[in-house]
N, C-alpha and C positions, 0 to 999 in steps of 0.2 A: 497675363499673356498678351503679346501685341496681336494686334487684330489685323489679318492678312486683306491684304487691299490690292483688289486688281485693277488692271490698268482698262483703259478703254476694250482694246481689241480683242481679251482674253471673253470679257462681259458682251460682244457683240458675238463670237463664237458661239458664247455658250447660250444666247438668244436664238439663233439660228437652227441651231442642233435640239434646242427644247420648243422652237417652235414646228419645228419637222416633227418633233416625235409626237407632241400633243397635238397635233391635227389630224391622226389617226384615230385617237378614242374620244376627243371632245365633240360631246352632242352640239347642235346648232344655236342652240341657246349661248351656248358658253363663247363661243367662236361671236355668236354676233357682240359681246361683253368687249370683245376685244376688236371689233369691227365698228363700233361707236366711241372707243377709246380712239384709236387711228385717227378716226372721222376729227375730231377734238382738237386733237394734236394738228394733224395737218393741215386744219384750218388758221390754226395758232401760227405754225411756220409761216403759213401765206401771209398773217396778219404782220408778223415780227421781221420777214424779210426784208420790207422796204426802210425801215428803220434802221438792225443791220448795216444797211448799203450806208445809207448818212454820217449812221453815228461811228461806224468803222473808218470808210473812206475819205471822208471830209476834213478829221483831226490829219490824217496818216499824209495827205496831199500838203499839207499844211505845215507839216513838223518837214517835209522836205524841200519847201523852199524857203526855210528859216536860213538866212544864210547861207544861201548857195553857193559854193563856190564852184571852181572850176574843176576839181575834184570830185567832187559832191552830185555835179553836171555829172560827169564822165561816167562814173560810179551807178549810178542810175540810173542810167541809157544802157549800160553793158549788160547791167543787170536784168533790163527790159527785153535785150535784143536776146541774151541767151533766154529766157523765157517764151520767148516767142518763136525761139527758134525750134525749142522742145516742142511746142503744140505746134508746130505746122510739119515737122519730121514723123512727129506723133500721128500725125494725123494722114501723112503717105504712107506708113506702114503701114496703118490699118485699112487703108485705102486696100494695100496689097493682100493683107493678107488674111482678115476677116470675113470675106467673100468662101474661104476654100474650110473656113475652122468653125463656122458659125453659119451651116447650112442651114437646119433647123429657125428661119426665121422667125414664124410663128407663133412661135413658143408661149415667149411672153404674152402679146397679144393674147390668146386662150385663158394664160394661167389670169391675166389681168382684168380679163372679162368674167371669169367665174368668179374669182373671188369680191367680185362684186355684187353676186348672189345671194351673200351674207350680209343682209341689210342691215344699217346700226337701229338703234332702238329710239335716237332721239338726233340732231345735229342743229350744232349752236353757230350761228353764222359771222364772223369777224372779219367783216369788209376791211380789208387796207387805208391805211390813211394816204396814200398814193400809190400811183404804179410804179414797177420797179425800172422803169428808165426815167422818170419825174425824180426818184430817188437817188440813182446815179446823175442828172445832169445837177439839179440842188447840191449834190456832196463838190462833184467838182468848180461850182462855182463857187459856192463857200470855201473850200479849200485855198483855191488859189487867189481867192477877194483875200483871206486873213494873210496868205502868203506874200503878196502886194501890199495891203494897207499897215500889216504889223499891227492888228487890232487884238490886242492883248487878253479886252472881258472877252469879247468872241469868243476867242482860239480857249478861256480856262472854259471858259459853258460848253463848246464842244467836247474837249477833254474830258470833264465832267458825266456827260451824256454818251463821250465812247464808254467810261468807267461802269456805268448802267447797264451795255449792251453788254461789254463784257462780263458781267457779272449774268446777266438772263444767260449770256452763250453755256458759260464754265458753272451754274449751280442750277439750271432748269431744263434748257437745252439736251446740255451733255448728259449729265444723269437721265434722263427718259427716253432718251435713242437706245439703249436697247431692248424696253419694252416697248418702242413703237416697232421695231424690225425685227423683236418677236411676235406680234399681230401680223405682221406683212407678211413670213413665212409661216405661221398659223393659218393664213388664209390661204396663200398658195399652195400650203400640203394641204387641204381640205379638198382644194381644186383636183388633185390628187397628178400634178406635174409640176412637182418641184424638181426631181432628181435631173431632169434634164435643164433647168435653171442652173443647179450647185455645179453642176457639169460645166456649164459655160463658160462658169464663174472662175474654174479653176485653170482653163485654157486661157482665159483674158490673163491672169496672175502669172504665167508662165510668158507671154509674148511681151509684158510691159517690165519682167526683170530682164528680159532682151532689152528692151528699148533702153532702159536704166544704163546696161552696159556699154553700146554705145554711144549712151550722151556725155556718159560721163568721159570717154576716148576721145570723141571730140574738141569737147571744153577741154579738157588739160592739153590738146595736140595743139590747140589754140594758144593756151599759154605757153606752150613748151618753144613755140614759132617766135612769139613774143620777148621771151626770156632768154632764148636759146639754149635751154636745159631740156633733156630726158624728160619726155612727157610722164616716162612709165615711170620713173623715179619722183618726180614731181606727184604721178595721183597713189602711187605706194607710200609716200609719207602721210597723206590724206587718211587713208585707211583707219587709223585709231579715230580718227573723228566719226569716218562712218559708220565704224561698229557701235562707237557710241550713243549715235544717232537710232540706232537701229532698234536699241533698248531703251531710249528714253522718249522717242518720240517729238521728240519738239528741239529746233533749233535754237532757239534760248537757252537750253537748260546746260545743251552740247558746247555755247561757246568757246568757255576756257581752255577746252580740249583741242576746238578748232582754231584756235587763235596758237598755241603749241605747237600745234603742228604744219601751221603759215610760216611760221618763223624760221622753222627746222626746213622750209623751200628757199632759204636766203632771201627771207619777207623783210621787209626794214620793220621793227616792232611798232612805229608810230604808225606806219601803212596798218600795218594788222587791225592793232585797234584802232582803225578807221574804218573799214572796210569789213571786216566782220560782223563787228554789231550791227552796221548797217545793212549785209548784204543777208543777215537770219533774220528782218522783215521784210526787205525791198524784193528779193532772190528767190524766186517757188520754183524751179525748173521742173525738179520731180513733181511738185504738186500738179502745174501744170499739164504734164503727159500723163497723169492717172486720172485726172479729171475727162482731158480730151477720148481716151482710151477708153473709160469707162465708157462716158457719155455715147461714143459711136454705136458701141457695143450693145448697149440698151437701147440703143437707135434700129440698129438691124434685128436686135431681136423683136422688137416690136412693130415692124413691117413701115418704120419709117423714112423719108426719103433723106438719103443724105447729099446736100448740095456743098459745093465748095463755097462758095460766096457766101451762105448761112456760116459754114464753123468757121470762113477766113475771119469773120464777122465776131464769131463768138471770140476765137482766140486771141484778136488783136485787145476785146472789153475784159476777159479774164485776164491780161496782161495786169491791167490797172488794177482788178481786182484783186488780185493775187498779194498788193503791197498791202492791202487792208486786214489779211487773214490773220485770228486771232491766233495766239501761240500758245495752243491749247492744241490736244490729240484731238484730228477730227476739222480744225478752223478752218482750214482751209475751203474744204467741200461747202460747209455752210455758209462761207463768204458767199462762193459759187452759185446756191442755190437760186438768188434773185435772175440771175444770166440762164440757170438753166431752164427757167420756167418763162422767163420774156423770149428770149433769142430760140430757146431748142423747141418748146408746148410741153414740156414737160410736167405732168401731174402728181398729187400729192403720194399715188401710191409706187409711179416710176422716180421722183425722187428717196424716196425711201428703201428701195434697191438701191440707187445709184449710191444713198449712205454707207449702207452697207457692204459691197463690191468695194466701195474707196478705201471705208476704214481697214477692211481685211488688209490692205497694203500700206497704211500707212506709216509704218517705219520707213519701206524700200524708196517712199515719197522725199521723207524726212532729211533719210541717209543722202538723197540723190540733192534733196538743196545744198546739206552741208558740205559737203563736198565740193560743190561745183562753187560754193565759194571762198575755197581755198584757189579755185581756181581765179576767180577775177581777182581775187589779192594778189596773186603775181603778176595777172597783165597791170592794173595799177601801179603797181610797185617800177613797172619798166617804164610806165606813160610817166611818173612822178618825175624819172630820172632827168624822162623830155623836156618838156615844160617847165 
């Protein structure tokens, strides 16, 4: 018999769900077992972040100015600006409307403080080999020195060294996220105010397939301006890409499907596959708005101050960030994780929420990149005709 294999988000549910119920009958003993596991782990993340940012970003800046062309330019700016245009839209509606849905500020706070009453048994300490902005400014200078010079040992030893990270992400990482965010609700149901957590959780999931809706009306109203075609008809062909998207999680795996369905927009086929493969690394829009979404959210519930010029700040570094994220269920958020802990104060057990909040949605993330770049494949397509 094959052996039935679930995907990320099925394994983060059912963490969630077993960590609420065992935190009812597990004595203190057992609860702090899994309060010095955390402990572990979250020091590892802190340790492995700055690395991450390098060994991600540094290759990914690098393979985009291989031959830049004018195209290539275009493509990557479009790809930026819708990006950015998701975390700052993202980040007015929550402006509007998390104030009226997310009264209960508090919350977290309380549940974050008790469950820090379950002290671990031992903690092993894994100072960073840098900070995570020393990390970022190293990746971009690297990047764009091999991008300029054409330093070929370089650029294979970073490759090399992305191949490492991505293997810690996809066989250590991944795999053990969801028993570390079943300790994190293990302790919050101990705290005994989780339900009003799950609660929150499920009102953010509802506001941000809003926001999905209309990002995605925009970007195609954008192309449709561009092309002079039916927007609605233009993101109605998109549609098999996103259902696609939706059960597989990762825009790699969806190309084929989205590159079919570029074409059937009167895509020229060489645009497609230009632009596709490109725009399922460069293109996070949905990643984008469930990170900013999340992040507010855990922001207000934790009685912290949200400033414009702090997330204008975050949103414009997740832009960049967002071309690094591995294409893996999940990459994304953990590219994020260095931005969330320099730029927001975010700590190892409000990161590990914010994992989990994310993964709950990441197909609606996934669907929302693939999609949207069906969309810059048609404004491309019209700019190509320009030029």
């Amino acid at each position: 018999m094959k052996k039935l294999k679930l995907g990320l988000l099925p394994k983060i549910i059912i963490a969630i769900v077993l960590g609420i119920l065992c935190s009812y009958f597990f004595p203190e003993n057992i609860v702090r077992v899994f309060a010095t596991f955390n402990g572990l782990f979250g020091n590892f993340l802190g340790f492995i972040i700055p690395l991450i940012i390098l060994g991600l970003v540094a290759p990914s800046i690098a393979d985009l100015g291989k031959g830049a062309g004018k195209l290539l330019i275009i493509t990557a700016l479009l790809a930026y600006g819708f990006t950015i245009f998701s975390g700052f839209s993202t980040y007015l509606t929550c402006e509007l409307v998390y104030p009226f849905i997310l009264s209960d500020s508090d919350k977290l706070v309380e549940v974050t403080n008790k469950g820090r009453d379950f002290t671990p048994f031992f903690t092993v300490q894994m100072k960073p080999l840098m900070e995570v902005m020393t990390a970022l400014i190293l990746a971009f200078t690297l990047g764009l020195g091999i991008a300029t010079t054409k330093s070929e040992s370089l650029k294979k030893g970073l490759d090399n060294f992305k191949k490492i990270i991505d293997k810690i992400i996809a066989s250590v990482i991944i795999p053990i996220l969801p028993l570390y965010i079943y300790g994190i609700f293990l302790l919050m149901g101990s705290s005994g105010q989780v339900g009003s957590v799950i609660g929150v959780f499920l009102k953010i999931i509802v506001i941000i397939f809003f926001i999905t809706v209309v990002l995605l009306f925009v970007q195609f109203s954008i192309a449709g301006l561009f092309s002079k075609k039916n927007p609605l008809r233009l993101l109605k062909n998109m549609l098999p890409a996103y259902m696609t998207a939706l059960g597989t999680q990762s825009s790699a795996a969806t190309i084929p499907v989205t590159l079919e369905q570029t074409i059937k927009n009167d895509v020229k086929e060489e645009v497609a596959d230009f632009v596709i493969p490109l725009c399922a690394t460069i293109h996070l829009s949905g990643s984008t708005m469930k990170i900013v979404a999340c992040s507010m959210a855990i922001m207000v519930m934790s009685g912290m101050p949200i400033e414009f010029e702090q997330m204008a700040g975050f949103i414009l570094m997740l832009g960049v960030t967002m071309v690094a994220a591995p294409g893996v269920p999940g990459g994304a958020i953990m590219a994020a994780l260095g931005l969330l802990s320099s730029m927001l104060g975010f700590d190892e057990t409000i990161q590990g929420l914010m994992i989990a909040l994310y993964i709950a949605m990441d197909s609606f993330g996934t669907a929302t990149n693939v999609t949207g770049d069906g969309a810059i494949a048609v404004i491309i397509n019209r700019i190509r005709r320009i030029i």
